[in-house]
MIVOVEX-930169 format. One record per residue (C-alpha): x negated, y negated, z; residue number from 1. Coordinates in Angstrom, 2 decimals, decimal comma. Example, Ala and Ser with C-alpha at 12.3 -4.5 7.8 and 13.67 -1.06 7.14 Angstrom:
<atoms>
ATOM        x        y        z   nr
ATOM   -12,30     4,50     7,80    1
ATOM   -13,67     1,06     7,14    2
</atoms>
This chain:
<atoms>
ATOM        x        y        z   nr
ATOM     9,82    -7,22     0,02    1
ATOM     7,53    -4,51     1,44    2
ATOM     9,31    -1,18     2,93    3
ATOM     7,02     1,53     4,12    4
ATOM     6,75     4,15     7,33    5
ATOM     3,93     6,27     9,07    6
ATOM     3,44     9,43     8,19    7
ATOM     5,73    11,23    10,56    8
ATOM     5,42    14,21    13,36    9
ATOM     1,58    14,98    14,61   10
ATOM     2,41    18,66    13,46   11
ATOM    -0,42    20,71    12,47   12
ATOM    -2,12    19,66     8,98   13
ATOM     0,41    16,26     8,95   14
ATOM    -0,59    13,21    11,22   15
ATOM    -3,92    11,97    11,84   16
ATOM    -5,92    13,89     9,24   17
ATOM    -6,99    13,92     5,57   18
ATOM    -4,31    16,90     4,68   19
ATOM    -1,54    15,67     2,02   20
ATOM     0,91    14,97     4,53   21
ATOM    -1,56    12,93     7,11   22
ATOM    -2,08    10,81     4,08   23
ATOM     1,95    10,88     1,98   24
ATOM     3,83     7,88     3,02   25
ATOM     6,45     6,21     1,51   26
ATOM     5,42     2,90     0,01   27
ATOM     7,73     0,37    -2,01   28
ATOM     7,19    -3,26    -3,21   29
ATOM     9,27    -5,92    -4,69   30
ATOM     8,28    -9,28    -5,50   31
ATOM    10,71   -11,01    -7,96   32
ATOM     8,97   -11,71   -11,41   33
ATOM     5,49   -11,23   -10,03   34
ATOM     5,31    -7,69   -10,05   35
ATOM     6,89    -5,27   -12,64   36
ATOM     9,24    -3,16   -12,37   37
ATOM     8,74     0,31   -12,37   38
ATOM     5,32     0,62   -11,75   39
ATOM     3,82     4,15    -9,87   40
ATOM     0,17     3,52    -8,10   41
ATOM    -0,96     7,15    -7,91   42
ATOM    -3,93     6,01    -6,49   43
ATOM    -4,56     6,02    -2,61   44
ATOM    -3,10     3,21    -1,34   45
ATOM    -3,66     1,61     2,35   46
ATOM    -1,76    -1,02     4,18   47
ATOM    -4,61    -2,90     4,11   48
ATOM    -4,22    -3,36     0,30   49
ATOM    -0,87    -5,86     1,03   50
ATOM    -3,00    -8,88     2,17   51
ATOM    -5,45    -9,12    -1,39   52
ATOM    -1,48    -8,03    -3,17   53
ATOM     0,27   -10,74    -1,28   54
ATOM    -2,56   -13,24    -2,32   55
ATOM    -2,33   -12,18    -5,84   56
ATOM     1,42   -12,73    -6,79   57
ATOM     1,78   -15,74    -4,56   58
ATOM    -1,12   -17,09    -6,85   59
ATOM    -3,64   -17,49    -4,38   60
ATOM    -7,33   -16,47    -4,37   61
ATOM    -8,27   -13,61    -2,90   62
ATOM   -11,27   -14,27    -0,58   63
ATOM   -14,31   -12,39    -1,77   64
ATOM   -14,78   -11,33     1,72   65
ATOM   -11,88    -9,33     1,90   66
ATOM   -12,92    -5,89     1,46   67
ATOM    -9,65    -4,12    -0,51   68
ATOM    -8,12    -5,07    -3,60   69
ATOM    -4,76    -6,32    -4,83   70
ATOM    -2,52    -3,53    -6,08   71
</atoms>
């Protein structure tokens, strides 16, 4: 299970630019046994990351042409 949102309000310094809260959304993943609990990325994550992740813990190889990386 994947829950996430966009980054809110185009307010000045929020959506649509490289400021913290252009950039801060919420983010959660659950996937049984496969992934631990627990675990905080505090790296820069995209939504492009989920198709390598989704390959990874259903055991699948990730194509080397994909260009992101499993979480």
């Amino acid at each position: 299970m994947v829950v996430t949102s966009d980054n809110g309000m185009p307010w000045p310094r929020a959506k649509a630019n490289l400021y913290e809260h252009g950039v801060h959304m919420p983010l959660a993943v659950r996937w049984g046994r496969q992934v631990a609990a627990g675990r905080e990325a505090t790296d820069p994550v995209s939504l492009i990351d989920l198709g390598p992740t989704f390959l990874d813990a259903a055991g699948v190889n990730v194509p080397a042409g994909m260009s992101r990386k499993s979480l």
